[in-house]
N, C-alpha and C positions, 0 to 999 in steps of 0.2 A: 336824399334818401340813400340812407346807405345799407349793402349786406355783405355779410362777411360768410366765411367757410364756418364747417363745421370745428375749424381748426383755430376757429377767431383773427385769420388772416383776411385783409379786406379784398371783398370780391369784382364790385361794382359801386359807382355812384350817380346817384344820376339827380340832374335838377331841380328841384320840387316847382320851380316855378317854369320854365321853358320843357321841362321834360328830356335834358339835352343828356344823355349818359357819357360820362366824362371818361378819358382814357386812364385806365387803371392797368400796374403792371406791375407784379411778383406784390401785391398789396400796396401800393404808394401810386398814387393820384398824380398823374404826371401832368397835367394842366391847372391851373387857377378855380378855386372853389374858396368856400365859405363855408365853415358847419358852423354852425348855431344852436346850442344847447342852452337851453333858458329855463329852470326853476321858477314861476310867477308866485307871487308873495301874498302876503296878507291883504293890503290895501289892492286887490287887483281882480278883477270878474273872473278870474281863472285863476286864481289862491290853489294850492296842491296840484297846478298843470305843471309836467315836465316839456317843453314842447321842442323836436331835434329836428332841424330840418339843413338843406344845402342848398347853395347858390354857387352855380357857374360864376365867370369872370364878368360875364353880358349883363345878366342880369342883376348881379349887383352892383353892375357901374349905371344900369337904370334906375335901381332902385335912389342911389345915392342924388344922381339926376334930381328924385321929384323931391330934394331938402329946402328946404327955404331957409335953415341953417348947415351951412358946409361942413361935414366932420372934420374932424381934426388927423391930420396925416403930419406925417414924420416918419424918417429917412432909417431906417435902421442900418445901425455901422458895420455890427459883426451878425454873419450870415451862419447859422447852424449846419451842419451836414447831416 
């Protein structure tokens, strides 16, 4: 869950699933998170849902945990600033 200023600079984040408010400073997330922004589609029980939510680093290495198929990772070479 995130909020920002009146300014649209980001204010706070905090974990939709552990509740955990992540360190944020001058707007930029200075820890491990996850946002998820998801459009669901036609074929789907929630068709016109936007659903936005965040994951701490804990909790989506739990989540990842309960896969019975492991995602796919790969190494990224060049690092953005």
């Amino acid at each position: 869950m995130r909020k920002y200023t009146k300014n649209g600079q980001l204010e706070s984040v905090v974990c939709n699933c552990c509740g955990k408010k992540l360190v944020v400073e001058n707007g930029i997330v200075r820890e491990g998170v996850m946002m998820v922004d998801h459009a669901w589609d036609y074929f789907s029980e929630k068709d016109g849902e936007i659903h936005h939510f965040d994951l701490c680093e804990a909790c989506y290495d739990d989540l990842l945990s309960q896969f019975r198929i492991e995602a796919d990772v790969e190494e990224q070479t060049e690092l953005f600033p």
